[in-house]
N, C-alpha and C positions, 0 to 999 in steps of 0.2 A: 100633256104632262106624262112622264114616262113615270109607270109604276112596276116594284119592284113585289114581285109575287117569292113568299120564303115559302118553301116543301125542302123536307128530308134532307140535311145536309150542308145545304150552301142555300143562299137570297139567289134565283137567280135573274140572271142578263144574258144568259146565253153565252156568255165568254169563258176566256181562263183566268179571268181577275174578277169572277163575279167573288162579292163580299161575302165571309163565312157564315152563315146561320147557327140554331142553337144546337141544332144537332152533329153538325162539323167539328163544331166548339166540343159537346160532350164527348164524342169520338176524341177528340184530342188528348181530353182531360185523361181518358178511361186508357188510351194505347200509353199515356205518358207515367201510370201511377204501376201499369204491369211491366214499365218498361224499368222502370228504376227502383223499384221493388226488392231484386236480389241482389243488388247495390249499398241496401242502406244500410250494411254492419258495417260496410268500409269506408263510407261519406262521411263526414265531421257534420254534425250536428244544423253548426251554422248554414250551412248547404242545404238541407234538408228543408229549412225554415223558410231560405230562399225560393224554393221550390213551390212550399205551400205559400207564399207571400205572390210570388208571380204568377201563381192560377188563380188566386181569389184577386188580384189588379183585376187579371184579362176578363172574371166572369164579370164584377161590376162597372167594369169597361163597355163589355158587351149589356147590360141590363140600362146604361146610359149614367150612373151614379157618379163614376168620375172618366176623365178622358184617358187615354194610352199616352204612355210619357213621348215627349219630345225627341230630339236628336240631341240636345244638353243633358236631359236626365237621363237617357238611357246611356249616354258616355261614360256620367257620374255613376250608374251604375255602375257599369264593366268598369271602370278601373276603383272603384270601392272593392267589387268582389275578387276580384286578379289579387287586389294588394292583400284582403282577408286570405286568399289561396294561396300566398307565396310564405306570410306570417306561420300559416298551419304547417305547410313541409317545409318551412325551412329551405327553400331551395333545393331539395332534392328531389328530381324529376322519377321516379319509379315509377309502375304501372299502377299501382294505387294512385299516384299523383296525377296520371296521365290519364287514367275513367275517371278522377274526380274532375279534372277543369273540364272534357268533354261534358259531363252531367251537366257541369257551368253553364257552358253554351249552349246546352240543349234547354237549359231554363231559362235563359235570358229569351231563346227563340221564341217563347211563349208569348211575351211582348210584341212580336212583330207578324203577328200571325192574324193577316185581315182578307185576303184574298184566298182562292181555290189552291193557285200554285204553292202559295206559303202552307197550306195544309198537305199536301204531295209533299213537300221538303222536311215538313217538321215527321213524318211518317217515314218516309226514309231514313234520314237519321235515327230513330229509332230500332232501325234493324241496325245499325251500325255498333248501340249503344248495347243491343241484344248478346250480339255476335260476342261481345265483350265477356259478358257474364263467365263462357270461358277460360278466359284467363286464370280465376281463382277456381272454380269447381266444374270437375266434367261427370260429376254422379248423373244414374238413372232422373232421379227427382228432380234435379235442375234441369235433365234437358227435357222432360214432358211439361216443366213449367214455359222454356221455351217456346217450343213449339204451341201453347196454349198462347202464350202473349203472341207468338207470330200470327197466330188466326184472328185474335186480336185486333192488330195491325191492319193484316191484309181485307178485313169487314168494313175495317175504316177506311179504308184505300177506295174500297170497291163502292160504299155510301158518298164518298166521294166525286168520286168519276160518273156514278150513275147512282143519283140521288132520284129520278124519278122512279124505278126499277130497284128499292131498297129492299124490302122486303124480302124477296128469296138470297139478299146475300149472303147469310150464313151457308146456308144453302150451295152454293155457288163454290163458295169458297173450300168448302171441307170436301166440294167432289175435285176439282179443284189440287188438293193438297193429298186427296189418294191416289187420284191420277197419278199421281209424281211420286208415290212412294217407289213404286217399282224400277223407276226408272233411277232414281238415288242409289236404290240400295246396291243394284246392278253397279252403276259410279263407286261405290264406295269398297265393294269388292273388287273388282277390275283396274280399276284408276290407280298407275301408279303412286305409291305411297309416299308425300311429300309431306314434312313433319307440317304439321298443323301450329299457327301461330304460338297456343298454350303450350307449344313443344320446345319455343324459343328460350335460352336462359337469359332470364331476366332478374331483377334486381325489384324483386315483391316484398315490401318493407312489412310483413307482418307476422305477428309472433309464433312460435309455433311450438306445440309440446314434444318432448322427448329429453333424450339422455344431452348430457352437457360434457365438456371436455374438461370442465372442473365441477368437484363434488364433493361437498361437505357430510358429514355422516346424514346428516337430515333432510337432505335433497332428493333422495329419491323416494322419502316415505313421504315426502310433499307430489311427489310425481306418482305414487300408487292412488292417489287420490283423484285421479283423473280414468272416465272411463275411455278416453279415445282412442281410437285403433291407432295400433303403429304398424303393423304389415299382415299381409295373409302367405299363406304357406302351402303349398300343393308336390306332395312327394309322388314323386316314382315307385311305385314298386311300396315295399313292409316299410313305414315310418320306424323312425327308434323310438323305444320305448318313452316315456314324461320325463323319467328321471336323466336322460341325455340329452334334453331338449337344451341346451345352454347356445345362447343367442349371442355370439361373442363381440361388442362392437367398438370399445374403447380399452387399449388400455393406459393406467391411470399411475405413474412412476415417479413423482413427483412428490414431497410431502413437503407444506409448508403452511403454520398458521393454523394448524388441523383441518386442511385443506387439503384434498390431492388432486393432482392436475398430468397433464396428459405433457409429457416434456416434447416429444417429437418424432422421439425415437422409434416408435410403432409407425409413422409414416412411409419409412422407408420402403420401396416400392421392389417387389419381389425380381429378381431381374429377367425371369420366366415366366409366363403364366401357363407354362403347359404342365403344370404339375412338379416343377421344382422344389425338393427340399420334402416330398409325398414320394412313397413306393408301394409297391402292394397294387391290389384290385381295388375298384371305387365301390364303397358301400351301396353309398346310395347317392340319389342326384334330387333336385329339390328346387322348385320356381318360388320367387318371391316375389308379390307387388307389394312393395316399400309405400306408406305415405310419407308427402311432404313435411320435411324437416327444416329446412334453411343450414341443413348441414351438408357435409359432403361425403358421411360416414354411412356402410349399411351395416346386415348384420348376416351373421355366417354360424355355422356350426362348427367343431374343433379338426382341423385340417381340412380344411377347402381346399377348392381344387376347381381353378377359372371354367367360368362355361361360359352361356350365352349372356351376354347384356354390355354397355357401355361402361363398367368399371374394371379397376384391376386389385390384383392381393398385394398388400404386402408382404417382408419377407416372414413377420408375424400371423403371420393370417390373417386377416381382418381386410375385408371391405370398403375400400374408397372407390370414389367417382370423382373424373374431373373440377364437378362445379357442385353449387352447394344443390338441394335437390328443392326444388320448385313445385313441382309435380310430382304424383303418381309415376314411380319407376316398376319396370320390371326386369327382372334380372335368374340367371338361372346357375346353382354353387352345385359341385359334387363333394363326396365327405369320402379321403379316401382310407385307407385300412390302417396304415401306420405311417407316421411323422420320423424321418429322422434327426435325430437331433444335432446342431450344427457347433456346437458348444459356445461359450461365450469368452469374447474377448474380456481382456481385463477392463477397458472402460466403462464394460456393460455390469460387468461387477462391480461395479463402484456405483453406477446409476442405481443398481435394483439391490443397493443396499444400505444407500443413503438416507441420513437422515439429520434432522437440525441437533444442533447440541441442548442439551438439556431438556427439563420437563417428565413429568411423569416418572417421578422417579419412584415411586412402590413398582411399576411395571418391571424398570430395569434393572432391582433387586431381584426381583422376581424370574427375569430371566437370567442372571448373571449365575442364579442357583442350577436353574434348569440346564444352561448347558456343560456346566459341571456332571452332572447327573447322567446327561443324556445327551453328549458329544455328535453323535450323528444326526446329520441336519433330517430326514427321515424318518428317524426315529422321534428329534424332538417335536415336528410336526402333528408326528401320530397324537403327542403325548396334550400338546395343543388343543389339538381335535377333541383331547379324552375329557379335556378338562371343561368345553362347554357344555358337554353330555351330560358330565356328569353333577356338575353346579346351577344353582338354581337359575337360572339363566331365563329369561322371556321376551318373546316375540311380539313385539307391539307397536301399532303404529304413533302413540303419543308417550312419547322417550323421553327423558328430561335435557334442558340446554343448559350444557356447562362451557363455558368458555377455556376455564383454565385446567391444564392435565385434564384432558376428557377421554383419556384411555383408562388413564387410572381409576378415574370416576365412574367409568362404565366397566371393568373389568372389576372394579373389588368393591363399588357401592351399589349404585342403581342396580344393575345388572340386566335392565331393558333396555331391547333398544328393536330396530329395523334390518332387513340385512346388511345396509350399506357399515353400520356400527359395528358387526359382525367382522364384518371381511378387513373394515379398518381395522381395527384392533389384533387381527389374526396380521394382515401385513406388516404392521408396524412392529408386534412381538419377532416376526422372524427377520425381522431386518436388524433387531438390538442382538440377536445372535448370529449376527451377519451371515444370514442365507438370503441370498436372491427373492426376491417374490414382490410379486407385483396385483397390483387392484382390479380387475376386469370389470366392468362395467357390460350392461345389454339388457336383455333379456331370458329370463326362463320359463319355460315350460307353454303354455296357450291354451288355447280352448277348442273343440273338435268340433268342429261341423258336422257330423256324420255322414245326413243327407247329401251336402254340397263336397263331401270327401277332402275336404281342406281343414289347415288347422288356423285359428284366430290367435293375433299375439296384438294385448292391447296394454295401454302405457301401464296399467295396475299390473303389471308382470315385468316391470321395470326389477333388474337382478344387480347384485355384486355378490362377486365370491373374487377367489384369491388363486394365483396359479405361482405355482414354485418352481424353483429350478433344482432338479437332483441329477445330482453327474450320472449319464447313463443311459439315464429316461429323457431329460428335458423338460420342457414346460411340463408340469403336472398337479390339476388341478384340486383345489381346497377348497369345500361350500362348508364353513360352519354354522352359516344358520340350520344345515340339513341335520343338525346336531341338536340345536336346542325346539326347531319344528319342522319335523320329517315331514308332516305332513304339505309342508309348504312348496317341497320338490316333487311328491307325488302325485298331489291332488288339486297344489292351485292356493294363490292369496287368499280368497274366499273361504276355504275351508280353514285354513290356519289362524285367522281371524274370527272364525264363525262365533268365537266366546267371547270374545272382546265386544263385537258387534260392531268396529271401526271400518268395516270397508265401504269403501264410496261412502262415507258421512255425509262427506262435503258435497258431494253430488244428489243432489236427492232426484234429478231428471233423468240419471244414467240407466236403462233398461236394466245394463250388467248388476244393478244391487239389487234387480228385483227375479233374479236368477230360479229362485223355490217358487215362484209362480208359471206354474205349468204354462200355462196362455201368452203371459209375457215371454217365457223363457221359448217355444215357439216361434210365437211374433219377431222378437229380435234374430232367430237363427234365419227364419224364411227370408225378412229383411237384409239381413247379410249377403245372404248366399245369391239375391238380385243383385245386388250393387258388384260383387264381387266378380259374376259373371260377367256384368257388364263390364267393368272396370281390365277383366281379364281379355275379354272376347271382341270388345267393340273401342275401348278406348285406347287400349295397348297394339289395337292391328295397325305393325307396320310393316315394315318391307321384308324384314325374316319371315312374319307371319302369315303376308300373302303368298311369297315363298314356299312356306310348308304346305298351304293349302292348293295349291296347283302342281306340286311335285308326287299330292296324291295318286295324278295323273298320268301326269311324266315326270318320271325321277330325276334324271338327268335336264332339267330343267336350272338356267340361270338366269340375273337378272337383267342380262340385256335381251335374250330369246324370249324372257317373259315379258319386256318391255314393250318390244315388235308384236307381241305374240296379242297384248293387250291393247293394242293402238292400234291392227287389225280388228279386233273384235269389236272395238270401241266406234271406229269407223264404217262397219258393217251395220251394225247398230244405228248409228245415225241414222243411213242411209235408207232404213228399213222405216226407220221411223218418221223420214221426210216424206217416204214414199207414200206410209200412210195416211198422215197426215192431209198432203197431193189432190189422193183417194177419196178420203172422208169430203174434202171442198166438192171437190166435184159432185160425187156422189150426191150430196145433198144441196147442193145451187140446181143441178141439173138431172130434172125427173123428166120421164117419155116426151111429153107435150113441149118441155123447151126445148132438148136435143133435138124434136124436127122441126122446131121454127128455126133455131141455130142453122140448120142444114139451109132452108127458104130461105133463110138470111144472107148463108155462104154463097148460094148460086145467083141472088141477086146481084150482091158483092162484083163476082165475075164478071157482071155487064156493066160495070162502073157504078150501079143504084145502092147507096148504102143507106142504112136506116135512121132519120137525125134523130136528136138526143129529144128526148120526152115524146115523139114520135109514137101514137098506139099502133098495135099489131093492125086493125082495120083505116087506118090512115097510110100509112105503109101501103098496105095492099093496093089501096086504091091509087096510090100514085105509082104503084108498079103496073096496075091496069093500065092506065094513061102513058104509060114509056114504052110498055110493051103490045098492039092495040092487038094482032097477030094472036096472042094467049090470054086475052083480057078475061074470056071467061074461065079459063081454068084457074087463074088468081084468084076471082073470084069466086070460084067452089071451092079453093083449100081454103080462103077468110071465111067462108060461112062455115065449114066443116071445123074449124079450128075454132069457133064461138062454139058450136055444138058440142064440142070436145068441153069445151073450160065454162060452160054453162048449164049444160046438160045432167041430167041425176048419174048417180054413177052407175047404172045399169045401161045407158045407152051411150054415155063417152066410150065405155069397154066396149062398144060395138061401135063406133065411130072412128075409132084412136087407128085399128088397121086400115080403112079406106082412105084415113087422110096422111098417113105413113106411104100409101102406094102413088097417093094424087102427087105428092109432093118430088118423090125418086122419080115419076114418069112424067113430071112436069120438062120441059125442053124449051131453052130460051130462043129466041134468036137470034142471030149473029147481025152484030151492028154493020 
């Protein structure tokens, strides 16, 4: 009767089908809960449930309480959960669609997992499921969680394959995985730079905060409520001061419905990018890592000037990129000295002066007085400006909703509002005295790193202000909230709010609201200034980057010279490390005592006598006495001298090991 002895891992039989054990089992449970873990914001719930419903099957499967489904039930599963998976997306295949049905089958695999090899295969797939995570996030923190679930994995791999031998696995594993740092990081320097999967534009169905290409007055005091980063910022050379921080990313031309929307017109794509339509010296120059928007718009400062990264300007200035932004970009603007101005066609006067018929009619008495009064589009501006200065006017982020005439209502009732009510109102008034002027939307002003020398721009720094057209100058910009809260261009949301005590309400998890705490306000900057490194230095190196870094060397360096140049090194490398490797075998199969039996062995060889298989050193010998009768006794003194060697204390092998080194080179065969 054939019994099945279970240790560490698997029941075994000796085979590659021997049946899983309960510690194969837990190994499963434990790589599959780290494996799908950074997964579960983006899984639909029912999935989830699936998950935990097909490990608690497999353990009471395993504990014997009910059997593993069929080839009927497990069909009716898969196509039960296929048709739940097609219900959820709708039919649209995205990379959220495409990790969720993977998770699918990575949970149904749970089911079918009874043998050694099905636990190799569900572990593999796991790196596959890994690799994914990726896709949506490449911060510091997900990739140490990675690499923690790959140790993970590879524990299980190794409890696996040598379940009697468990114990030192960890062990094993993490020398293991240092081994191999060096040799990575090497690869990941040198190895030309081929965009990495998350580099791919893809179609990631998931929501994302930032500015919109339509905006109601109260849309961006819903988006200052949000503490999350929209970009970092790292100048060249003197930053300009907070109060030119203007972020400039949409603009908004359009009014309808108390509504403004972004007509097209700012699309148009500059037909230069080497500085067309800019003259003068370039102030300053300035990196940006942008996060993912799902838009295709970045953000600039007022006369840009192309540099490095994959987008282009329009003839406006403003920032596009081919596709919408999926990922973490990096990109690099210069800001040059003066804009000349290209003046406007009549079309364009007509756009940026447009407006619906009727509504709000106290405004347009209002104005109809002013430009009576004050004819020059400049001057009536000024007079604009003077007028939120100097009227009771406030800054606040819970404004009231009026539907109907809400300029009226907000210029000569409430008289609160956000900037976005600000800038509306200030556009709309100078379009009823038909001057040019348009909505800008972006960001203003950020937050300093000091230590990390960069500046932070996060969505509660979400801006509008108003840019006009004067014959002469050209665009020229208008912030009247800088009118009714200076402090909100000097010093920041935070501060201009600090009475109110509305920032980040709604967030009570956001670090950024807890800024007056010395320790927080630390923690969050040192936090930063990791990710950002990283995010600069390790996730953004690509082929410009390895570039710069090897041109330190040689200047005149390009990317095919650096191509060869790294495929030489690359293959040097190898070679060095085959060789080692070669080295190390030997080295350690072959210590004094075998290298001269090897040699006894060689010169046998020569007279036809080779040694058979399980064959000991003193059976050998005596059958080489017997072939040879001629040297029978010198065979005979290297077999006793070579027991004396390998049984001897080690004080007399050391005295031994040279006589039977000399017996064996002065040994002489005979010729047959």
């Amino acid at each position: 009767m054939n019994s099945v002895v279970h240790i560490e891992g698997v029941a075994q039989h000796g085979g590659f089908t021997d049946k899983v054990g309960f510690a194969g089992l837990r190994w499963l449970t434990l790589a599959q809960a780290a494996v799908i873990l950074p997964h579960v914001s983006s899984l639909p719930v029912w999935l989830m449930l699936l998950v935990v419903v097909f490990n608690g099957w497999r353990w009471c499967s395993h504990q014997g309480y009910i059997p593993l489904p069929g080839a009927w039930l497990k069909a009716l599963l898969l196509l039960g959960s296929i048709l739940s998976f097609f219900v959820t997306y709708r039919g649209q295949f995205g990379v959220e669609a495409a990790v969720a049905f993977f998770t699918l089958a990575y949970a149904l695999k749970v089911l079918e997992v009874q043998a050694r090899r099905d636990l190799y295969l569900f572990i593999f797939l796991s790196f596959f499921l890994l690799a994914m995570t990726f896709l949506f996030d490449q911060s510091l923190l997900i990739v140490l969680y990675v690499v923690a679930a790959v140790w993970i994995c590879l524990i299980g791999l190794s409890r696996i394959a040598n379940p009697v031998s468990a114990e030192g696995s960890g062990y094993t594993v993490t020398k293991i995985m240092l081994q191999a740092l060096p040799l990575m990081l090497i690869a990941y320097l040198m190895f030309p730079r081929i965009a990495p999967l998350w580099k791919v534009p893809m179609n990631v169905d998931q929501a994302r905060t930032g500015i919109s290409d339509r905006i109601k007055p109260g849309d961006i005091a819903e988006l200052a409520q949000s503490g999350e980063r929209a970009f970092r910022v790292t100048f060249e050379g003197e930053a300009p001061p907070q109060e030119e921080l203007y972020w400039r990313g949409l603009s908004l031309d359009a009014y309808r419905n108390g509504e403004w929307r972004d007509s097209g017109a700012s699309r148009v794509l500059r037909r230069s990018q080497d500085g067309e339509g800019v003259s003068g010296p370039t102030l300053a120059s300035y990196e940006v890592i942008q996060e993912p928007t799902g838009k295709p718009w970045g953000f600039a400062l007022q006369s840009p000037v192309k540099g490095e990264g994959s987008y282009q300007l329009t003839a406006d200035g403003f920032v596009r990129f081919p596709s919408e932004l999926r990922q973490p970009v990096r990109y690099s603007v210069g800001v040059a000295a003066e804009q000349t101005p290209q003046g406007l066609t009549r079309l364009d006067r007509h756009r940026y002066t447009a407006l619906p018929e009727g509504g709000n009619p106290a405004t347009r008495a209002w104005i109809n007085q002013l430009k009576v009064q004050f004819p020059e589009p400049e001057v009536l501006a000024a007079k604009l400006m003077a007028h939120f200065r100097e009227q009771p006017f406030f800054y606040t982020l819970r404004p009231e909703k009026v539907d109907t005439d809400p300029v009226d209502h907000f210029l000569f009732q409430s008289r609160r509002g956000f900037c976005a009510h600000y800038a509306s109102a200030f556009t709309y008034a100078l379009r009823l005295a038909d001057i040019p002027a348009r909505m800008i939307v972006g960001y203003q002003g950020g937050e300093w790193n000091r230590d990390g020398g960069y500046l932070m721009v996060h969505q509660y720094d979400a801006h509008a202000w108003v840019e006009v057209w004067l014959e002469g100058k050209g665009w020229v910009r208008y912030d009247p909230t800088a009118m009714v809260a200076p402090e909100r261009i000097s010093e920041g949301i935070r501060e201009a709010l600090a009475a109110e005590g509305s920032f980040l309400e709604r967030n009570p998890l956001a670090l950024s609201r807890y800024g007056h705490w010395q320790v927080a306000q630390w923690l969050r900057l040192r936090i930063d200034e990791i990710n950002y490194n990283w995010q600069r230095w390790v996730v953004q190196y690509d082929n410009e980057s390895q570039l710069k870094l090897f041109q330190c060397w040689y200047e005149d360096l390009d990317l095919r010279t650096l191509g060869l140049w790294l495929l030489g090194v690359l293959l040097a490398l190898m070679a060095i490390f085959l060789g080692y490797v070669l080295w190390k075998e030997r080295s350690v199969e072959e210590d004094p005592v075998k290298r001269l039996y090897r040699l006894f062995e060689r010169k046998m060889a020569r007279r036809g006598l080779r040694r058979r298989p399980g064959e000991t050193p003193r059976q050998f010998a005596q059958r080489a006495a017997d072939h040879f009768p001629p040297i029978a006794g010198e065979i005979r003194q290297i077999e006793a001298q070579l027991e004396d060697v390998l049984y001897a204390d080690g004080q007399s092998a050391s005295s031994v090991l040279p006589v039977l080194r000399k017996s064996i080179r002065r040994l002489r065969l005979p010729r047959s």
